[in-house]
DSSP file (Angstrom, degrees, kcal/mol; ACC not computed):
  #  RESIDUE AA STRUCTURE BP1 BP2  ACC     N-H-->O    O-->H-N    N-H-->O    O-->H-N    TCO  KAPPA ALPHA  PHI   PSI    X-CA   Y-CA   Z-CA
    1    1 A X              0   0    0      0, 0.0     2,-0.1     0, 0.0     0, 0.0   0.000 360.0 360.0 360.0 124.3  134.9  139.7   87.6
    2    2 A X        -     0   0    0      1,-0.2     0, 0.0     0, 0.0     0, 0.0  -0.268 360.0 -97.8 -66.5 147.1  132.8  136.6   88.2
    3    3 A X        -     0   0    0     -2,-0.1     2,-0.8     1,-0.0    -1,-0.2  -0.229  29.8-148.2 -60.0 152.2  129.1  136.2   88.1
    4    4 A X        -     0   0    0      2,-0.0     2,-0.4     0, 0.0    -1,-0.0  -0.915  21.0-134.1-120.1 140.2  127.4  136.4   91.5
    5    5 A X        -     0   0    0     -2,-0.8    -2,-0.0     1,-0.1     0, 0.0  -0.679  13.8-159.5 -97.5 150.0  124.2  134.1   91.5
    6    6 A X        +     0   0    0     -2,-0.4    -1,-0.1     2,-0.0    -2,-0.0   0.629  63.2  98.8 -94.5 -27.0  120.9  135.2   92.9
    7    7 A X        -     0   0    0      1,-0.0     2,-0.4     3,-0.0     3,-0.0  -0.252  64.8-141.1 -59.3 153.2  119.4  131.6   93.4
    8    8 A X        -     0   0    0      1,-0.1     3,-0.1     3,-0.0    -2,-0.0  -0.968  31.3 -82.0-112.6 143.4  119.5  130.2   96.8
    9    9 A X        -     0   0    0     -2,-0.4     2,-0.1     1,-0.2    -1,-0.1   0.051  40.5-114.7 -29.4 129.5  120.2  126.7   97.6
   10   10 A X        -     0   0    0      1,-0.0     2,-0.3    -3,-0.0    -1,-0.2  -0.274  21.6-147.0 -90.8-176.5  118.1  124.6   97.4
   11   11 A X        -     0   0    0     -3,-0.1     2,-0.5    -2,-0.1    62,-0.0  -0.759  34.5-112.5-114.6 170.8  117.0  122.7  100.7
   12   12 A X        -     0   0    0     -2,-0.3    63,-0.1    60,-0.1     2,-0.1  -0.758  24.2-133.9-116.9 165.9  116.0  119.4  100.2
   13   13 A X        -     0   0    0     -2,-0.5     2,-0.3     1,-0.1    -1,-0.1  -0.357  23.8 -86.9-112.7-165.4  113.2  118.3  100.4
   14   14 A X        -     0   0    0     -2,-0.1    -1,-0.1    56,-0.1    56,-0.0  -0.585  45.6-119.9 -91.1 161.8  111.5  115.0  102.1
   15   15 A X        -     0   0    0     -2,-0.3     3,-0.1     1,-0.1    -1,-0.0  -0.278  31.0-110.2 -60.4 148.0  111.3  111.8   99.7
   16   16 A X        -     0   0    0      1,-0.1     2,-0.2     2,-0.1    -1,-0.1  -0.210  40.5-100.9 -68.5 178.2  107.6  110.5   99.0
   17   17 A X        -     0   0    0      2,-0.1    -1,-0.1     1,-0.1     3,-0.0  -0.539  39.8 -98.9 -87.1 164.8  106.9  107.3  100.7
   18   18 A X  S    S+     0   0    0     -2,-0.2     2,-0.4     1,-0.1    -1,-0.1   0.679 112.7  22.3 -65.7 -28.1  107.2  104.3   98.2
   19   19 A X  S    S-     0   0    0      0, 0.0     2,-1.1     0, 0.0    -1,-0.1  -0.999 109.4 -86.7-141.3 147.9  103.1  104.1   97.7
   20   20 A X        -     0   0    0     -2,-0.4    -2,-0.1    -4,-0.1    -4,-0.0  -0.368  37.9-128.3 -51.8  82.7  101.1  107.3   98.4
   21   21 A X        -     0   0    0     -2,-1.1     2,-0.2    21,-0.1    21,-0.1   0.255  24.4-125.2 -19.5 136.8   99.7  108.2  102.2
   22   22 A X        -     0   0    0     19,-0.3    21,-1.5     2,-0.0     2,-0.4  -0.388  22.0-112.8 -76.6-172.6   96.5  108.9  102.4
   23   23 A X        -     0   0    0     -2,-0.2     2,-0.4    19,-0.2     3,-0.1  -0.973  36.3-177.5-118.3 142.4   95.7  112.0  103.9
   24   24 A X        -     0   0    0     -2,-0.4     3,-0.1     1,-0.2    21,-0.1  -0.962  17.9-157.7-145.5 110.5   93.9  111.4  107.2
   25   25 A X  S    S-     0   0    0     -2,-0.4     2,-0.4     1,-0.3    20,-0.2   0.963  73.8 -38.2 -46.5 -74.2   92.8  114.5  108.9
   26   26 A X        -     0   0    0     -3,-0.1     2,-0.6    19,-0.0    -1,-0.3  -0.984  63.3-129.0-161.9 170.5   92.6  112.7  112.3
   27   27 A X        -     0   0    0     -2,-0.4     2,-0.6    -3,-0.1    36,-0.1  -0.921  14.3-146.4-135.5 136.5   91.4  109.0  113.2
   28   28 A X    >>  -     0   0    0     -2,-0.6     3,-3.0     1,-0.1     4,-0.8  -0.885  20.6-122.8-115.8 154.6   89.1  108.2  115.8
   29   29 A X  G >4 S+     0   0    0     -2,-0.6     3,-0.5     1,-0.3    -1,-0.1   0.775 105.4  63.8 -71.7 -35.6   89.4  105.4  117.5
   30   30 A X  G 34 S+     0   0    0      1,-0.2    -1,-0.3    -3,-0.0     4,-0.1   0.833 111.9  49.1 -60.4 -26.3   85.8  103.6  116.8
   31   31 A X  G <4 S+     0   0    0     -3,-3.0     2,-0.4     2,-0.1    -1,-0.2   0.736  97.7  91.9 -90.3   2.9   87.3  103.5  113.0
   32   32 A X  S << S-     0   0    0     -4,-0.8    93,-0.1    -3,-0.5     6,-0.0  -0.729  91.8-101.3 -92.7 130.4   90.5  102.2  114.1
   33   33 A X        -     0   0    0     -2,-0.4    -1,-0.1     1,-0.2    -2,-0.1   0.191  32.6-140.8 -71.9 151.2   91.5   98.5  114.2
   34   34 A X        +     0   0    0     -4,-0.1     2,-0.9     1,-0.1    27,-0.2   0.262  68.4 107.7 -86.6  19.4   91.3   97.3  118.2
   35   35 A X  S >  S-     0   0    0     25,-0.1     3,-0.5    24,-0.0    23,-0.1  -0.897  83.6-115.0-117.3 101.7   94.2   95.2  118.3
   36   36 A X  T 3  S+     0   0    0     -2,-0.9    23,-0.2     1,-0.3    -2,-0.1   0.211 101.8  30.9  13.7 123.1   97.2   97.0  120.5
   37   37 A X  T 3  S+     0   0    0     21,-2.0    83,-1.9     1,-0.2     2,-0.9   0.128  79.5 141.2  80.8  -6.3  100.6   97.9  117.5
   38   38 A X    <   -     0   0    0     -3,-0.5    20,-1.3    20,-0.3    -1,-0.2  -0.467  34.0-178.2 -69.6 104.5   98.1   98.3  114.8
   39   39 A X  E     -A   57   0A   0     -2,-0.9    84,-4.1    18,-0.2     2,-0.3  -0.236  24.3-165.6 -81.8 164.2   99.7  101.3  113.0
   40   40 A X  E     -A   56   0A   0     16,-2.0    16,-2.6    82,-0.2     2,-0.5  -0.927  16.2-141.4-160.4 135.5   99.0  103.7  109.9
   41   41 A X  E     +A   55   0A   0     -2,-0.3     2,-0.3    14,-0.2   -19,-0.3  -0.947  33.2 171.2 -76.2  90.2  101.3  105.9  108.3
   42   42 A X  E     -A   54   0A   0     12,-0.9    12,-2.7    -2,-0.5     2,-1.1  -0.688  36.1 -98.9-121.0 174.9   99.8  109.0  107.3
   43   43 A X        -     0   0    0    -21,-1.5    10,-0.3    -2,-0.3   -19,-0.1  -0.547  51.4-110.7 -71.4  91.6  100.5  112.8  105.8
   44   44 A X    >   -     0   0    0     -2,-1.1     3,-0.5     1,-0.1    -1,-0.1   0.464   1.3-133.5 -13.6 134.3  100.5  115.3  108.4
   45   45 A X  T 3  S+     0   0    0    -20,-0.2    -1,-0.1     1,-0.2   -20,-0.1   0.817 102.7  71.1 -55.2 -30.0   97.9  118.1  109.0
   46   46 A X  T 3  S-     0   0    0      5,-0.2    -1,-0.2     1,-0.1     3,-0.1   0.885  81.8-156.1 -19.6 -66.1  101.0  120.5  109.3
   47   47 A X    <   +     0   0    0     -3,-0.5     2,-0.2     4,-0.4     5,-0.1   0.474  45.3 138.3  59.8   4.9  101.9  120.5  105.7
   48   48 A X        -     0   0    0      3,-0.5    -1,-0.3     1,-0.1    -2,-0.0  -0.541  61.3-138.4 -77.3 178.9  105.2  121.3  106.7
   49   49 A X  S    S+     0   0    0     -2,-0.2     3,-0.4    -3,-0.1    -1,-0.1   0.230 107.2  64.8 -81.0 -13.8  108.4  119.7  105.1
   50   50 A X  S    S+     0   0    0      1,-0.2    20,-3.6    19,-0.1    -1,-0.1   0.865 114.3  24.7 -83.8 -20.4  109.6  119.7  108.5
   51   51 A X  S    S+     0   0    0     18,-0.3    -3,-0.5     1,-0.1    -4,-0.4  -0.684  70.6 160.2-143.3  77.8  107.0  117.3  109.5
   52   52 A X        +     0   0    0     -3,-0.4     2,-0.3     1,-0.1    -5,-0.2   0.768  57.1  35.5 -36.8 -56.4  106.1  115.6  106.9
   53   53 A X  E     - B   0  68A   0     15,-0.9    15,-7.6   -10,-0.3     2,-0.7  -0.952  55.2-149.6-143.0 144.0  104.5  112.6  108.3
   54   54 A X  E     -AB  42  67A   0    -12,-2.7   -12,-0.9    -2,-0.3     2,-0.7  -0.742  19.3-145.0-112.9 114.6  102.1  111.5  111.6
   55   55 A X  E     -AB  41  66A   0     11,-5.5    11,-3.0    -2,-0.7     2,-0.3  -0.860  10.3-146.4 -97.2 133.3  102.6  108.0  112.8
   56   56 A X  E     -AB  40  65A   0    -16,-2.6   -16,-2.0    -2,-0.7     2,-0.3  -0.661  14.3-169.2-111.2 136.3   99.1  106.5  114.1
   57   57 A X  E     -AB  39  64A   0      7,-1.0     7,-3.1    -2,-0.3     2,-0.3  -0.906  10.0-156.1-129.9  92.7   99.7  104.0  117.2
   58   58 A X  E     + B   0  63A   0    -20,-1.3   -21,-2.0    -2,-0.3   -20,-0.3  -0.727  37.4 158.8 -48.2 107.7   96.4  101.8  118.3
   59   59 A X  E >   - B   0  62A   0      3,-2.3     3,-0.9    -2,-0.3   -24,-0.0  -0.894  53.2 -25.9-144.2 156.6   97.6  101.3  121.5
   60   60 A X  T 3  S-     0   0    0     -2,-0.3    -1,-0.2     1,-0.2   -25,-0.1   0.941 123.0 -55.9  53.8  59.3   95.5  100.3  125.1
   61   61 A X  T 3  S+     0   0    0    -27,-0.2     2,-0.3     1,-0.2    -1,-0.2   0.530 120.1 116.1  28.5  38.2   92.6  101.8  123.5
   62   62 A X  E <   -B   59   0A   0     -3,-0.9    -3,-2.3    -5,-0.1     2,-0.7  -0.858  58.3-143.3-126.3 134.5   94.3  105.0  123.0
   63   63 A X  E     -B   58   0A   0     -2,-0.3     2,-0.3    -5,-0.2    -5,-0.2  -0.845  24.9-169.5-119.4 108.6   95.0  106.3  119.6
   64   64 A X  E     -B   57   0A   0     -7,-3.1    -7,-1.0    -2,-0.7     2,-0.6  -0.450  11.6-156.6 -97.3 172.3   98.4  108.2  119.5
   65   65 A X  E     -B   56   0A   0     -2,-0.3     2,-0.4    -9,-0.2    -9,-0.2  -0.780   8.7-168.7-128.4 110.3   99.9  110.3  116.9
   66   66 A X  E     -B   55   0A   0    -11,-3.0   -11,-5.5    -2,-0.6     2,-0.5  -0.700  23.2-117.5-101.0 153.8  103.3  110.7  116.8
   67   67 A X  E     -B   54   0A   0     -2,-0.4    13,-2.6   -13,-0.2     2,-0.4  -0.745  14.8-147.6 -96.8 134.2  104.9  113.2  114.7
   68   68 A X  E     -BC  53  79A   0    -15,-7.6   -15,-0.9    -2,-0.5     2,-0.2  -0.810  19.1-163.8 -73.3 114.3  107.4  112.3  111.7
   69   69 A X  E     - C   0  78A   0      9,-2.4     9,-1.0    -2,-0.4     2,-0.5  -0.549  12.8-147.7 -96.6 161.3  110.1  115.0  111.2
   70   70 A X  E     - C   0  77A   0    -20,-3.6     2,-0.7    -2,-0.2     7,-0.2  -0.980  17.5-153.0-123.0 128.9  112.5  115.5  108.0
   71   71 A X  E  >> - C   0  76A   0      5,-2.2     4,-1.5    -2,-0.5     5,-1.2  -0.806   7.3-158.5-107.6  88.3  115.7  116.8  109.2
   72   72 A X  T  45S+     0   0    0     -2,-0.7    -1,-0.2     2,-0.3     3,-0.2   0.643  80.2  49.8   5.9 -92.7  117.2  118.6  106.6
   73   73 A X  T  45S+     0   0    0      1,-0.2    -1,-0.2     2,-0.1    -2,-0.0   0.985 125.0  41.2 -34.5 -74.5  120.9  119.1  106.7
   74   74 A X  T  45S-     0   0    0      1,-0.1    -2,-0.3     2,-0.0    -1,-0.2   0.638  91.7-142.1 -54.9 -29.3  120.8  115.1  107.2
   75   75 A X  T  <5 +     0   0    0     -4,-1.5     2,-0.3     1,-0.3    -3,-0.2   0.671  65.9 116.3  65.2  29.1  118.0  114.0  104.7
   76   76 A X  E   < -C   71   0A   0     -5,-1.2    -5,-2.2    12,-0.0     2,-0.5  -0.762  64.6-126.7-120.4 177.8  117.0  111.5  107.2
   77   77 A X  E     -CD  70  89A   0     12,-2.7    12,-1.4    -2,-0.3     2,-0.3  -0.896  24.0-175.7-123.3 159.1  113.3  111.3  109.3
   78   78 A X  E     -C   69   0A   0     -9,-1.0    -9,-2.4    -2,-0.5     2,-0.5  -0.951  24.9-120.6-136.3 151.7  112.9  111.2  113.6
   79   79 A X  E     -C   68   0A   0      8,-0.5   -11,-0.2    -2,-0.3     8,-0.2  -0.754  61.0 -14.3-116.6 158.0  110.0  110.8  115.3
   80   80 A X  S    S+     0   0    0    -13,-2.6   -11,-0.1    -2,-0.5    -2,-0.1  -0.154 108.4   1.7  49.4-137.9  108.4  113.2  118.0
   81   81 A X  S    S-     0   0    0      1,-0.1     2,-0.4    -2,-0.1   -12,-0.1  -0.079  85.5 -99.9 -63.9 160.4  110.2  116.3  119.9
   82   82 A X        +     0   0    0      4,-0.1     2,-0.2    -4,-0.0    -1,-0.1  -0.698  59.6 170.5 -89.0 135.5  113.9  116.9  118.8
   83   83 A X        -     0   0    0     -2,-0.4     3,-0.4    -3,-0.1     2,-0.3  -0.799  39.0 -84.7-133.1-171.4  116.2  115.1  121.9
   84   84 A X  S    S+     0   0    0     -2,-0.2     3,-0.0     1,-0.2     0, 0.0  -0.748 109.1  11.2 -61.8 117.3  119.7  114.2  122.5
   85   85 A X  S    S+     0   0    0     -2,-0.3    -1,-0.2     1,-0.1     0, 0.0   0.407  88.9 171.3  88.6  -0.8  120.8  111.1  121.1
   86   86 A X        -     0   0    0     -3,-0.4     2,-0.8     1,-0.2    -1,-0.1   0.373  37.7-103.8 -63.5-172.6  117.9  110.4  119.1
   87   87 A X        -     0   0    0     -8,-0.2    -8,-0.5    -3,-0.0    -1,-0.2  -0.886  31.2-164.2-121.1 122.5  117.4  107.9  116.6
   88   88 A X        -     0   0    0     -2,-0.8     2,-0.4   -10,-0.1   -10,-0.2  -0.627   9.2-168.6 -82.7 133.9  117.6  108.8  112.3
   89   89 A X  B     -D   77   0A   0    -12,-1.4   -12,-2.7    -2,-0.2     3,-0.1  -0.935  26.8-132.7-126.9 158.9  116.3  106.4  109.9
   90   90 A X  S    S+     0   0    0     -2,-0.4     2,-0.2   -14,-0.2     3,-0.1   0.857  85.2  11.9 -56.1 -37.4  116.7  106.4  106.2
   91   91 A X  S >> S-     0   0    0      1,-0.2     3,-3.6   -14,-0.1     4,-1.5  -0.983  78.9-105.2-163.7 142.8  112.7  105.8  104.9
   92   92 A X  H >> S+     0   0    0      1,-0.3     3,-3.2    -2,-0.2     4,-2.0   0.967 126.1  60.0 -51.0 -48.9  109.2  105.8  106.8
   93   93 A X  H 34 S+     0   0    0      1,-0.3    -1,-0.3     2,-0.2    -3,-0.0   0.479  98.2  51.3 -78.3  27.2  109.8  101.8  106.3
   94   94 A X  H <> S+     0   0    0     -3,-3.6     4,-2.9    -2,-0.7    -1,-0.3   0.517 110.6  54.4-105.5 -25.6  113.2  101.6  108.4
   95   95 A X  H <X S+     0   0    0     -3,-3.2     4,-1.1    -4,-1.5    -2,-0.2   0.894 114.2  36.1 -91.9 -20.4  111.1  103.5  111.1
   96   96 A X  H  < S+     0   0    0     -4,-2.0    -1,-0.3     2,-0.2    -3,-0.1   0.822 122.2  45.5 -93.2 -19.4  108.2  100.8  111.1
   97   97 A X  H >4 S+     0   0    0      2,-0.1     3,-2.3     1,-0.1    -2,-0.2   0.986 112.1  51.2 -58.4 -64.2  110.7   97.6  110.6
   98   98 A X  H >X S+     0   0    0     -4,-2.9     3,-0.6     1,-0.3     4,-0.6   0.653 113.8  47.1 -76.5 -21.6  113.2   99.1  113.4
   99   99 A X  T 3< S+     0   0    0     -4,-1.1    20,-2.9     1,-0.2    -1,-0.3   0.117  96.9  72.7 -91.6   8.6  109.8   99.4  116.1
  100  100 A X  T <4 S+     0   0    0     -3,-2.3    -1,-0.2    18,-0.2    -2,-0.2   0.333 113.6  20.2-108.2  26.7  108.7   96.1  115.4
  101  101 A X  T <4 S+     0   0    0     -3,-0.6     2,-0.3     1,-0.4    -2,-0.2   0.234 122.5  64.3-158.2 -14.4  111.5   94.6  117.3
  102  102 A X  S  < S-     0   0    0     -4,-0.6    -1,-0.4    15,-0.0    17,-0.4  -0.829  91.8-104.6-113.6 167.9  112.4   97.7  119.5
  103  103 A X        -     0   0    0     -2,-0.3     2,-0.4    15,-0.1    13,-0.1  -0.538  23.4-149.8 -78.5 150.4  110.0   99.3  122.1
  104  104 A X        -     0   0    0     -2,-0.2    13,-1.2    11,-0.2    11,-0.0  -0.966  11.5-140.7-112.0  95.5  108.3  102.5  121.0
  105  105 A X        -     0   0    0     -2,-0.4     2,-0.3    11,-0.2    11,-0.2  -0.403  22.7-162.9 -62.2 134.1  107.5  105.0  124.5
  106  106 A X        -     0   0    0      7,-0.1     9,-0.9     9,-0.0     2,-0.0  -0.572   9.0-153.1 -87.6-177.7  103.9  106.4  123.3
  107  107 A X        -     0   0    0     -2,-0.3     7,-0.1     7,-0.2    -2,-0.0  -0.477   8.5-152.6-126.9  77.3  103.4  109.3  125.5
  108  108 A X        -     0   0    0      5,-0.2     3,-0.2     1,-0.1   -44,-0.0   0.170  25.9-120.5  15.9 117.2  100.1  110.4  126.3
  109  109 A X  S    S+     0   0    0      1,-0.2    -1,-0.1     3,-0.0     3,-0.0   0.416 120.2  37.9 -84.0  25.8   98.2  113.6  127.3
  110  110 A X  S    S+     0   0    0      0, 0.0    -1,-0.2     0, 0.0     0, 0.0   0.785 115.8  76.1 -98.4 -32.9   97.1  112.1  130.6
  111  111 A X        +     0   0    0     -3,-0.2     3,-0.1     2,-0.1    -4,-0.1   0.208  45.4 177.1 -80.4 142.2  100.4  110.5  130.8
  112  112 A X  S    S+     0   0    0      1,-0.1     2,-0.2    -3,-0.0    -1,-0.0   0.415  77.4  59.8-124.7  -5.4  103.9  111.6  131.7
  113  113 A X  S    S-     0   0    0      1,-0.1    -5,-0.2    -8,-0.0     2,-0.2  -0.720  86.5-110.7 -87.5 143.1  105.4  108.3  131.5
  114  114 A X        -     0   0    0     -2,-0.2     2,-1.2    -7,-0.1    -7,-0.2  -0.387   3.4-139.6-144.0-115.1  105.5  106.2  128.6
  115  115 A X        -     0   0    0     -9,-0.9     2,-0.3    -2,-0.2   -11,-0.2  -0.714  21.4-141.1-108.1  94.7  104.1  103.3  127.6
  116  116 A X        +     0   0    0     -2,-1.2     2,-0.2   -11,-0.2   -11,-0.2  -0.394  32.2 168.9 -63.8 111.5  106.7  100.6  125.4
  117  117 A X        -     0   0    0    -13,-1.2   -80,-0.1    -2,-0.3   -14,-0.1  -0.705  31.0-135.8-124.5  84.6  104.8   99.2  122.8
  118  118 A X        -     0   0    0     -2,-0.2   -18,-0.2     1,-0.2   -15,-0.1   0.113  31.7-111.7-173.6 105.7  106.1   97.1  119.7
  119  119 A X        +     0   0    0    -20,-2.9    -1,-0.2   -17,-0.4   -81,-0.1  -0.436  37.4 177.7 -58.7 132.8  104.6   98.0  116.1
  120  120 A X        -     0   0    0    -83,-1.9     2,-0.2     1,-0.2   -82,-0.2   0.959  43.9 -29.3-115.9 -29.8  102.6   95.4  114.8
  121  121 A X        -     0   0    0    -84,-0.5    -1,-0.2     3,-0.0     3,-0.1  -0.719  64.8 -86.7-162.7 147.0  100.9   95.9  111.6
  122  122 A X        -     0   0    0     -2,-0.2   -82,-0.2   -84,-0.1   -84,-0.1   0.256  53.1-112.3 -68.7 153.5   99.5   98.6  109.5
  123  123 A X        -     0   0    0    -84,-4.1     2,-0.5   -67,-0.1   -82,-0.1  -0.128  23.0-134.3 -56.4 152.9   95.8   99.4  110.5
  124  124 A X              0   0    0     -3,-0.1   -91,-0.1     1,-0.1    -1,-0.1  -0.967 360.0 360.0-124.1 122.3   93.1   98.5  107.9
  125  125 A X              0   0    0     -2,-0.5    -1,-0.1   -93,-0.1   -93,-0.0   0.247 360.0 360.0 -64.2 360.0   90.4  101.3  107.5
C-alpha cells in the first residue's frame, strides 16, 4: 500500500516586484505629481494574493487606481475586472513598459467610457 499525503499543493504565490512597493493606503491627488501618465506602483489595501498590486494613474486631474491581479494557474498578473481576451504580462515592469506605447482605458466613477491614456513615468512623492 502506498503512502497517501495529507499536504495540499501548494498555490503559488505572486513574485515580489524587483525593489519593494511602498505601501500606500490611498493617494490624494494634491500629493500626487500634476503631469497627466504620471504613475506609481503600489501594494494593495486588499492584502490578497489575488490582488496583489494597485496601479496609480495621474490622469486629467483624476487619480485612478487600477487593480493588479495574480492569476494563479498562469503565474502571470492582469489588470482590473477579469474579461474575455485580456491581456497577461510576465512582471509589474512588462505591464508599465507595454502601456507606455499602448493606450490604457482608465475608467472612472463618473464615467462609463474610458479615457486612453499612455503611461508616462513613475510619480515622485
Amino acid at each position: 500500500m502506498s503512502p497517501v499525503s495529507t499536504t495540499s499543493p501548494v498555490s503559488p504565490v505572486p513574485p515580489p516586484p524587483p525593489t519593494p512597493l511602498r505601501k500606500y493606503p490611498s493617494i490624494s491627488m494634491e500629493i500626487c505629481e500634476t503631469n497627466d501618465g504620471a504613475y506609481l506602483l503600489r501594494e494593495s489595501s486588499r492584502q490578497e494574493s489575488s490582488q496583489p498590486y494597485t496601479l496609480v494613474v495621474y490622469q486629467e486631474n483624476e487619480v485612478y487606481n487600477v487593480p493588479v491581479r495574480f492569476l494563479e494557474p498562469e503565474g502571470k498578473y492582469a489588470l482590473g475586472m477579469e474579461k474575455a481576451g485580456e491581456e497577461l504580462f510576465d512582471s509589474l515592469e512588462e505591464i508599465t513598459e507595454y502601456f507606455r506605447y499602448k493606450p490604457l482605458f482608465l475608467i472612472g466613477r463618473k464615467q462609463n467610457e474610458g479615457k486612453p491614456t499612455y503611461l508616462g513615468y513613475p510619480a515622485q512623492l
